[in-house]
Phi, psi and omega in degrees: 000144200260124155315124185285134178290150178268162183287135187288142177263080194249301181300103197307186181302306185291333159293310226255344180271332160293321167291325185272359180260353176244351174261013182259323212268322225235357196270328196280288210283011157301296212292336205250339199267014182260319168291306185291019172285291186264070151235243219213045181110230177195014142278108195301331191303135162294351190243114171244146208024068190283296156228089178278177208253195198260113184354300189212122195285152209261163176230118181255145182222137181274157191325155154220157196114191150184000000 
């Protein structure tokens, strides 16, 4: 088996935590432009028709009289 050459250490801590945060970060959004082709539109939200208008609509009527 052939060894992968290391990564040169040039880089501070705080570099190397930032470099994995942006290929995990480059990784997602491989992955979700990849998912959203045949799906339900092009709304990402888990809550669909939150506010939509209302199951049966109210009729107010006024008092007559007295």
């Amino acid at each position: 088996m052939a060894e992968t050459p290391e990564p040169e250490n040039d880089e501070t801590p705080e570099d190397e935590m930032k470099r994995k945060f942006r290929e995990a970060l480059e990784r997602k959004r491989n992955q979700q432009a990849g998912s959203g082709a045949g799906g339900r539109g092009g709304d990402p939200s888990k809550i669909h028709g939150a506010h939509g208008p209302a199951a049966s609509k109210r009729s107010f009527r006024r008092k007559s009289g007295g």
